[in-house]
N, C-alpha and C positions, 0 to 999 in steps of 0.2 A: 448613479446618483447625480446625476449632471440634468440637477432640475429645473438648470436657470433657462433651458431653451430645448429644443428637442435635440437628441444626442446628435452631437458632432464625431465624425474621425480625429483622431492626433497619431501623431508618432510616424509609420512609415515614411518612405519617401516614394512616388511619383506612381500611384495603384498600378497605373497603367503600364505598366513595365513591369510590372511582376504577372498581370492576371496574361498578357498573352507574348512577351518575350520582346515588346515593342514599346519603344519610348520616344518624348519628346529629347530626352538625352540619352547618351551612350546608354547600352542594356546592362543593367547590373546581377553580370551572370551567377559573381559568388554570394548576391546576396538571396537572389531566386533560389539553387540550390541550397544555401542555408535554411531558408526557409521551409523547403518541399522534406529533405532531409530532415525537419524537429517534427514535422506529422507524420513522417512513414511509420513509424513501430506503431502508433497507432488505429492508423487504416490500416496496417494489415493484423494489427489482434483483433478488432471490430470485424475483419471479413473473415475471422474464426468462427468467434462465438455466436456472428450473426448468423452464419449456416451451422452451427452445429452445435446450440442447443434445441432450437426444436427437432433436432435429430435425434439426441438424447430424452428429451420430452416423448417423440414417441416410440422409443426402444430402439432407435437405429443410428447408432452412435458407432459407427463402425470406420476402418482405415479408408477406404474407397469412396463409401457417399459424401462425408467430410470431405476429403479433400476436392474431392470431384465441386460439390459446392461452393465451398469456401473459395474455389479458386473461380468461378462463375460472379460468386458475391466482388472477389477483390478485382477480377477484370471491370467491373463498374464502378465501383468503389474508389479504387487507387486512381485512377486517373481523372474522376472527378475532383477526388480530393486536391489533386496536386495542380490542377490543371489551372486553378484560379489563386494560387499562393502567392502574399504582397513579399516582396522584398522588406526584410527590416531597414529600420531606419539607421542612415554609417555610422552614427555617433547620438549621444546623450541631448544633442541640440533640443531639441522639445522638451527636455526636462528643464531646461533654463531658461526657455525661453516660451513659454505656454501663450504668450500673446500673440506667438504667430505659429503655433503648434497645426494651424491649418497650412501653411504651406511650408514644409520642412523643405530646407536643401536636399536639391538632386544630388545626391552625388551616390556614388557606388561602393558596395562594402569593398573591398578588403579580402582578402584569400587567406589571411596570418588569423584572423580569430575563428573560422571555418575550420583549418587544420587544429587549431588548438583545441578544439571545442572537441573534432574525432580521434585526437589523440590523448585526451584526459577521457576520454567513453574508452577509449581501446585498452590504455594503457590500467584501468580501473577491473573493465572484464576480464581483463585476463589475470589481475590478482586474483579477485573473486575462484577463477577457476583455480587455483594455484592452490587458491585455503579455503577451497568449497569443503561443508560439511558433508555426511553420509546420515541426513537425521531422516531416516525410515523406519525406525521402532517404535511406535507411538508414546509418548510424553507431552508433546506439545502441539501445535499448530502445524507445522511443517511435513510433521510426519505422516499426522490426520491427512492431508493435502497429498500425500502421495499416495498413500494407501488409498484414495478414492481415487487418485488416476490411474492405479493400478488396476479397480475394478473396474470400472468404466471401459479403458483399453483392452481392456479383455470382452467382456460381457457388452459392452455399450449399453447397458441400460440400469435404470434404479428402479425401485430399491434393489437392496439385496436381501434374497432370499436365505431366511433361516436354513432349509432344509431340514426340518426335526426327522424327515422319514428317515435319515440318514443313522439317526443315534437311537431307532424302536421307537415304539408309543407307550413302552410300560410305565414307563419316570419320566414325560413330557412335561412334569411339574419342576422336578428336577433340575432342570438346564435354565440358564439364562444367556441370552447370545449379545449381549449389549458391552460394551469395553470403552476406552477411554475414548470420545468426539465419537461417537457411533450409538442410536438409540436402537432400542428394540420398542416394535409400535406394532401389533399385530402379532403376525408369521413374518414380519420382515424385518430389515436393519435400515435406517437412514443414517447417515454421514452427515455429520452435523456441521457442515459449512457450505457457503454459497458454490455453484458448480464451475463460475468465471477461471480458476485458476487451475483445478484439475482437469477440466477439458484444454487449455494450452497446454500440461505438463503430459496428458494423454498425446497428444501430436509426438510433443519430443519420444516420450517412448515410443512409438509408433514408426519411427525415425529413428533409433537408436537403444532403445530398451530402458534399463533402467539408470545407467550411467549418463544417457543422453537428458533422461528428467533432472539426474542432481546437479548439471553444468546450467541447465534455464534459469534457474536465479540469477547467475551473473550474469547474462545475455540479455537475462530485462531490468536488470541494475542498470547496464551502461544503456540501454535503448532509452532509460529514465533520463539519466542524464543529460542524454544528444535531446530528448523534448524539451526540460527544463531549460538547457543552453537557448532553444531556438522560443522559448519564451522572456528571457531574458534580452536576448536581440530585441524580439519587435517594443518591448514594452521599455528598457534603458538602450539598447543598443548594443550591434554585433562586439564593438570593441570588448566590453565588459562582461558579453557570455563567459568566457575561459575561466575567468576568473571566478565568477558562479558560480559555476558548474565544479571547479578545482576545491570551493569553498564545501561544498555541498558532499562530492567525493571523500572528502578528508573525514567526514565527520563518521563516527562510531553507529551511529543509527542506522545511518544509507550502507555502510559495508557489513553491517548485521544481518540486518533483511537480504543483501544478495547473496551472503554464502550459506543462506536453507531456503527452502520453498516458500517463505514467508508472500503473503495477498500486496503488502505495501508495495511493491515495485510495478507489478502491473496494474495496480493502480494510477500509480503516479504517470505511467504512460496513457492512458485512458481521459487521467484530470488534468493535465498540464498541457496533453494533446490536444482538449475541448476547449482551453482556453484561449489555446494558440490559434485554432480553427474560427473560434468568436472572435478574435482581433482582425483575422484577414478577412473575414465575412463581412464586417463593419468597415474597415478599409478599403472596399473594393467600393462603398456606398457613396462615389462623387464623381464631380463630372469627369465624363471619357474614362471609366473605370473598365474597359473592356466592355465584350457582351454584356445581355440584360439576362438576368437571371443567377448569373456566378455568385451574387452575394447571398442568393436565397438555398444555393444548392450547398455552398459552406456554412450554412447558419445549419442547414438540417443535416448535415453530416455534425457539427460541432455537439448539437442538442443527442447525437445519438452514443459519439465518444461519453458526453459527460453522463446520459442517461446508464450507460452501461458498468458504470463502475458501480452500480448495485449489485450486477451480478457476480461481479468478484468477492465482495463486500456488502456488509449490510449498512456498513455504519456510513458507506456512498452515500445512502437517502439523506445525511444530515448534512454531506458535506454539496449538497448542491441544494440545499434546500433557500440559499440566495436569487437560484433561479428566477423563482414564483415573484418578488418583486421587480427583480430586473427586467422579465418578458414584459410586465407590464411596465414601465418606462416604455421600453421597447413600442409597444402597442400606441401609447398614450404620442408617442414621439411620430407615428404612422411609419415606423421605418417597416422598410419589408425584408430585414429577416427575421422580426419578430415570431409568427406564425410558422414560420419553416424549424425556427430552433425550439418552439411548443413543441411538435409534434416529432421531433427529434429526439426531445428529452423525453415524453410520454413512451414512447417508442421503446429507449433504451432501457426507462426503467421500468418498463411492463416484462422486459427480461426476467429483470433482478426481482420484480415483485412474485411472478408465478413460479422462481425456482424456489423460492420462500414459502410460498401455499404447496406447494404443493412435493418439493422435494426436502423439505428443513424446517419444516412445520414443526419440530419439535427444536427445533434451537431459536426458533424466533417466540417460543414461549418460555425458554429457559433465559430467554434476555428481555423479558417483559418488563422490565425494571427500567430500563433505558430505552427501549422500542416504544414502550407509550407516550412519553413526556416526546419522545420525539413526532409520534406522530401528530399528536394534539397541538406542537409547536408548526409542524406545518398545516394541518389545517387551520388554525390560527390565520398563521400568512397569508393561505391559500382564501381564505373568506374576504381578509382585510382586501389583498389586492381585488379581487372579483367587487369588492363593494366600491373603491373608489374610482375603477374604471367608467363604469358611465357616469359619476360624479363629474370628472373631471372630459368625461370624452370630445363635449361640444366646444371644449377652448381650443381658440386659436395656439395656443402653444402650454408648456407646462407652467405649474406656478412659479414665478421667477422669484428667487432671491433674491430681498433687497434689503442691502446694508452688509455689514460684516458679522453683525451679534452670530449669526445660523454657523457660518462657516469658522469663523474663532472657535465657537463652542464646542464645535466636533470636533477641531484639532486639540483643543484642551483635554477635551472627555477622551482620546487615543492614547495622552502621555498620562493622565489620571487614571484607566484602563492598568496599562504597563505597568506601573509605581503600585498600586493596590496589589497586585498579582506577581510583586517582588516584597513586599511586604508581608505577605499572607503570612510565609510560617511563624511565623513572629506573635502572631496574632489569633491563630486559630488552628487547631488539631482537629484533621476530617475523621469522624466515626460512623461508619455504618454497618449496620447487621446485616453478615452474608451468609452463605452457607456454611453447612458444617465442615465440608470439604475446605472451601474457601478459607476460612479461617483458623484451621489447622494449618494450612499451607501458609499464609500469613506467621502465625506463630512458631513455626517451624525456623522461618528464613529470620525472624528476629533472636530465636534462640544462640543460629550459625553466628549471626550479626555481635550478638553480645549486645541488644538493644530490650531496653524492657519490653516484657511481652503483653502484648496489647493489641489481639487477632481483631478485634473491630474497627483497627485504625485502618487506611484508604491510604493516607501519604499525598492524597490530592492535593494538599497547602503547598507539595514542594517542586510542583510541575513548571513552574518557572525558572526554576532551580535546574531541572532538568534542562532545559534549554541552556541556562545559562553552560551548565559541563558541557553538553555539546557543540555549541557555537559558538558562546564566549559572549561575554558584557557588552565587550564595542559593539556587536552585530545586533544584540538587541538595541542597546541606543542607537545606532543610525537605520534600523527598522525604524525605531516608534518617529524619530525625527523625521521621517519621508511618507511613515504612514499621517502624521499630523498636516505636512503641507499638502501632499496628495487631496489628504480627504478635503482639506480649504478648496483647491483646484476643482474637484469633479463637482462640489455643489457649486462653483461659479462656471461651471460648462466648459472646463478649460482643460481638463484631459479627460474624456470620455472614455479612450481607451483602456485606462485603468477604471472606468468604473466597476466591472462585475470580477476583475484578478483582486480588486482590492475589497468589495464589501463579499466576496468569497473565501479569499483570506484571512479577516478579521475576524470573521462570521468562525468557522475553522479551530483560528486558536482560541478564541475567547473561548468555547466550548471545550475544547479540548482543556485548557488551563483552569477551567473551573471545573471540570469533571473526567477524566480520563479514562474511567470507565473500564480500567485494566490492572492485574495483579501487580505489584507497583514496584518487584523486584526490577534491578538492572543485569543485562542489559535488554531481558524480555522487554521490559514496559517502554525503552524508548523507540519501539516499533509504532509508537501512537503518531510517536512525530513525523514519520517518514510517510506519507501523500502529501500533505500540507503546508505542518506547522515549521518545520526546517525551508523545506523553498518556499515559502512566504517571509521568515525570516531574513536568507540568505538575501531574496530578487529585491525585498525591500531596503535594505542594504545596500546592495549594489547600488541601486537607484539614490538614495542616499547619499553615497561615496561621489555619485556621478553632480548632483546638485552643489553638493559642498565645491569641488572643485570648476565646478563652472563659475559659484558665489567668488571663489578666490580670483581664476581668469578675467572674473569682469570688473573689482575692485581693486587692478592695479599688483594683483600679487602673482602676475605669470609668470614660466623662465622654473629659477630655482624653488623659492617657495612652493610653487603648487605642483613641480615636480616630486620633492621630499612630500608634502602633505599625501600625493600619491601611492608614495612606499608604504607611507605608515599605514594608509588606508587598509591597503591588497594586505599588509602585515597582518592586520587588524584583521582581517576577515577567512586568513588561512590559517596562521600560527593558532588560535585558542582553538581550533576545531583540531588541529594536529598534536597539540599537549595531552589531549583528553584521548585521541585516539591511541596515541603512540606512548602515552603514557611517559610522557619526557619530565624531568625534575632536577634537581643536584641535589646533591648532600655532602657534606664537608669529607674533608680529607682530599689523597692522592700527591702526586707533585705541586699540583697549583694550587693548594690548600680546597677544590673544589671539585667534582666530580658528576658529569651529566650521567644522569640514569634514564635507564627505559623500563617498564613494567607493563607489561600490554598485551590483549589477545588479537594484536591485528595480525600477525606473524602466527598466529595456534590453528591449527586443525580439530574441529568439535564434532563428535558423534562418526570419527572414522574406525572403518573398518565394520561397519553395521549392517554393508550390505552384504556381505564375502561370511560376515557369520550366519545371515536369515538363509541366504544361498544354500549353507552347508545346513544346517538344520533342516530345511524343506527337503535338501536333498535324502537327509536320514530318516525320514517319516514314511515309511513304507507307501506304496499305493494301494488306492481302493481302501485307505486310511479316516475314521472318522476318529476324532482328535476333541479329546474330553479336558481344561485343564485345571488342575485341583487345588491350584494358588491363587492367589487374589490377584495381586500388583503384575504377575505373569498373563492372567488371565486380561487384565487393563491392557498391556502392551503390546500381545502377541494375537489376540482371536480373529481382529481383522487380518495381520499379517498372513497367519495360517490359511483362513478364508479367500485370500485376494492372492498372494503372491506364492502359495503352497500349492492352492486350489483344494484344498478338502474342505469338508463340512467340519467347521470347530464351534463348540460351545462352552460354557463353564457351569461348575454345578452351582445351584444358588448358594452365595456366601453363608456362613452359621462361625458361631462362636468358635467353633474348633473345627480339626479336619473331618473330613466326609466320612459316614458311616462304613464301616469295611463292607459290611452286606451289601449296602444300599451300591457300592463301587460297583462291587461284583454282578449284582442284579444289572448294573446298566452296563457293563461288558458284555455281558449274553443277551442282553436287546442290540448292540449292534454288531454283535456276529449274525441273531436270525435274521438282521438287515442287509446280511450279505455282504457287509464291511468288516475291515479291519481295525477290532479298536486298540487305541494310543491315547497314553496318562499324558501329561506334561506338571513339571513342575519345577520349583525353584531350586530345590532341594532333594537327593536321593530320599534322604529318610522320610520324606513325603510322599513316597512310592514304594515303600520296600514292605507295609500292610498288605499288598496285592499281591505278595508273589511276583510272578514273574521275570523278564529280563529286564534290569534297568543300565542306561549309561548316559553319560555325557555328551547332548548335540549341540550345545552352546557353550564356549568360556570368551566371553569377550571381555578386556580391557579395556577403555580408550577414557576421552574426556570430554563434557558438556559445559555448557556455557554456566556462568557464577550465578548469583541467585543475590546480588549486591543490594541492599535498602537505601542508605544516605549518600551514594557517592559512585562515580560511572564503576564499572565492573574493570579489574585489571588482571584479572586471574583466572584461570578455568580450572571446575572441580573434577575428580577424577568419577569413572561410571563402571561397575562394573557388572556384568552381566551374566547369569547362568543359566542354565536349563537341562533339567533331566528327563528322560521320554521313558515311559513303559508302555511292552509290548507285551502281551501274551507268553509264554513260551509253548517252543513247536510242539 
């Protein structure tokens, strides 16, 4: 948005000394390594998935050409990537001083926020591993996600196949082979989610089995946060990463998503990666910036990180849909990494688009609701900017702002933004008609809740609310205070380098806080915030914190003052994220007439012991087993399991009002004996199985406990799960 002149750099210190190790001052080794350090997790998931989904595309998704490729991809890849990375700038200077944000002080970071930075990643992943879940039995997202990298690591290829040969062809009407995130489309099953996350989760078992897939969430938790830290560098400064990044840590959302297989974390590595990659790309664009070319070959690596979080995600296409404006500044501005970060992002998201046609085609019409207003929103953009390009192509420079009215009014419309979408509930109750599932499940968790029941309600009014339990109040005001000045700055051409983290940002939460587009229990739904809306909150903040104490330094209030203003700040930006997590309070009594409490699932273990049950279970299913099962909600949770991590042909018989006809059982028993299988009932229940005759017993009794299903207020509790299964075989 820096439309007063063609884009300027800001922020870094001295290009040339980060892009080849050489300066007109001392080399600033720990800020080079900081730097190179916040893009590795991402050039090296890019040099995954960039060899090995067309390997899955065409059936060869195997341990050997994967890797064999991906390491071919990451020998060009990683050292391009890193080869031209700027040094962050040592301090917040450019925030305070935007009138000479084109030449920041040389000086050199610092080693103390580097280490801080890898020991809030380190000290974070190895909680995670500590209170990782076992969520492999399908229920939610997670489980979906491993169970297709279960298949995949096996088989290497999609779909999967029914196998009806397996269960006879007398009663092929009979059977339905579709369960919960898995359709049946044809003779086949598609896996209803994008393939970005079970081809990484596929590597770790490939490397370790299946314990080594349920440790990869925390491993790309803290890979998240060492990016987010090294965006917070270049865009506020090294000193105030740690604290970012600790902010960010703390919160219930970010340590949600890394202890199950949740898509938000490698995303966040992928979007925070791309952004850091667009800043050094732009800052290598002045004079004596190193070689000619590094800003082009970082703009088209950046466009391919941000391009590729479609294929992890779908809901990627919206959160880079800022792009399409930005490149054309870009263009309009003649810089040259315009064109390189086009074809970077085409690039990455023709990924995500063809895993979508072609392997999720039924889950991209099952979210037709929200997939089309999005697409129609980016062709929108996509026409606007193509139409004002050669409008404006023959100007000597872009349309300058002149006056204050433009830049006032968008820092206004940022705090009027905020306040509206703190006011909402207040004011408006969201209702839309979902599904019938959908809405049973809604009214289910209002029932738990003791909330009147009103399955058409959404909860979208209270998405700011949501933030607020996770971050806490100060973080949004000194967000919206930085996003107001900010936005003044980039329309006066005075920090560029926040133009496309901030109208990507905005762009981000606005959408998200006016539509969330997710079952709205806690602590499921606050997964929405974690790519985005939490480190847009958090950096902006920081940034924020960094401005107010520069305002104080230059008005006479250094020393003590802006030291205390300091504390409160860091206070301000860790303590509300840790109340919520840690579930801290008092309540009267004790000796001091007062008592701190804790009530919290940051210390609970959810969905263990899940995989030592499916283990024992697959192990008690005889071989040469085709696996029929005659419960519903069994049948939901267990057919891929059976399928993928059992390896037999399993199906369920189509649903009816009651259980299955005894004949009609029996008739499809002696269709897969003349199949030269061994048939097996399953069910919830013995006396679900004891019509058939035969032997029945016990291969499932699992215990354990899943995360809350909370509506008004963060989740502090975990409900308990309990799990059975009964197996009929024949008798000899």
């Amino acid at each position: 948005m820096s439309v007063g002149a063609r884009p300027e750099t800001a922020g870094p210190s001295a290009a040339g000394a980060a892009d080849s190790g050489h300066a007109t001052g001392p080399p600033d080794a720990a800020g080079r390594l900081f730097g190179r350090l916040s893009v590795l997790p991402a050039l090296l998931v890019m040099s995954w998935l960039l060899a090995g989904f067309p390997l899955l595309l065409i059936g060869h998704f195997t341990p050997v050409l994967t890797l064999v490729l991906s390491v071919l991809v990451a020998i060009v890849l990683v050292p391009l990537g890193l080869r031209w990375i700027s040094s962050p700038s040592p301090d917040a200077w450019p925030a305070r001083h935007p009138e000479n944000a084109r030449h920041p002080k040389q000086e050199r970071t610092p080693w103390w926020p580097v280490a801080a930075v890898l020991a809030v990643a380190i000290v974070f992943g190895a909680d995670q591993v500590i209170y990782h879940s076992q969520f492999i039995i399908v229920m939610r997202d997670p489980a979906s996600y491993f169970q297709f990298a279960e298949w995949i690591s096996r088989h290497g290829s999609l779909p999967i196949p029914q196998d009806r040969a397996a269960f006879g062809g007398a009663h092929s009407s009979s059977f339905e082979f579709a369960s919960f995130a898995y359709y049946q489309v044809g003779n086949s099953v598609v896996p209803q989610f994008m393939a970005g996350l079970p081809m990484v989760l596929a590597g770790a078992m490939w490397t370790g089995g299946a314990n080594a897939a349920l440790v990869a969430a925390p491993v790309l938790g803290a890979a998240a946060l060492l990016t987010f830290g090294g965006l917070v560098a270049r865009l506020v400064g090294p000193r105030w990463a740690a604290l970012a990044v600790l902010a960010l840590a703390l919160s219930m959302p970010e340590q949600f998503t890394s202890r199950s297989n949740y898509s938000e974390p490698l995303t966040q590595i992928l979007f925070l990666g791309g952004l850091c990659l667009v800043i050094d790309s732009l800052n290598r664009n002045r004079a004596g910036a190193g070689r000619v070319g590094g800003d082009r070959v970082i703009a088209a690596i950046a466009g391919l990180a941000l391009g590729l979080t479609v294929l992890v995600r779908i809901d990627g296409a919206s959160d880079i849909l800022p792009m399409a404006p930005y490149c054309g500044l870009l263009l309009l501005g003649r810089r040259r990494q315009a064109l390189p970060l086009i074809a970077g992002v085409a690039v990455g998201a023709a990924y995500g688009l063809i895993d979508g046609l072609v392997f999720s085609r039924p889950y991209l019409a099952t979210n037709k609701s929200s997939l089309v207003p999005l697409a129609l929103a980016g062709a929108l953009v996509l026409v606007l900017t193509l139409v004002a390009l050669p409008l404006l192509w023959n100007r000597d420079h872009l349309p300058e702002v002149k006056g204050r009215w433009l830049p006032d009014a968008a820092s206004a419309l940022a705090v009027l933004v905020v306040l509206a979408f703190a006011v909402r509930p207040y004011v408006q109750t969201v209702r839309i008609a979902s599904t019938k599932a959908a809405e049973q499940a809604i009214a289910g968790y209002q029932r738990a809740n003791h909330l009147p029941v009103d399955p058409t309600r959404t909860y979208a009014e209270q998405t700011m609310h949501w933030v607020f339990w996770y971050v806490g109040v100060p973080v949004v005001i000194l967000a919206t205070v930085a996003a107001a000045v900010l936005t003044r700055r980039c329309l006066r051409g005075q920090a560029s380098s926040w133009t496309l983290p901030l109208i990507t940002f905005a762009w981000t939460i606005v959408t998200f806080l006016y539509r969330p587009g997710i079952t709205p229990d806690q602590p499921w739904a606050s997964r929405r915030l974690v790519p985005a809306v939490l480190p847009g909150f958090i950096l902006l903040a920081v940034w924020g914190s960094s401005w107010l104490l520069g305002w104080l330094n230059e008005h006479g209030y250094a020393g003590v003052p802006s030291i205390g203003s300091g504390i409160v700040l860091a206070a301000a930006l860790v303590l509300p994220p840790s109340i919520t997590t840690f579930g801290l309070g008092v309540k009267t009594g004790g000796p001091l007439g007062i008592t701190l409490t804790a009530q919290s699932v940051a210390f609970e273990t959810t969905y263990g012991g899940e995989l030592g049950a499916v283990d024992g279970m697959c192990a008690a299913i005889p071989k040469h087993s085709s696996v029929v099962i005659v419960d519903g909600p069994i049948a939901d949770r267990f057919t891929e399991i059976i399928r993928g991590m059992c390896g037999d042909p399993a199906a369920r018989v189509t649903p009816s009002d009651g259980p299955p006809d005894v004949s009609l059982m029996r008739s499809i028993v002696q269709g897969i004996q003349q199949a030269g299988r061994r048939p097996v009932l399953l069910a919830a229940t013995a006396s679900e199985l004891k019509p058939y005759g035969g032997l029945v017993r016990k291969v499932m009794s699992l215990t354990t406990t899943m995360d809350g299903s909370i509506l008004m207020e963060p989740a502090r509790t975990t409900h308990p799960l309990q799990l059975t299964i009964w197996m009929w075989e024949p008798a000899p």
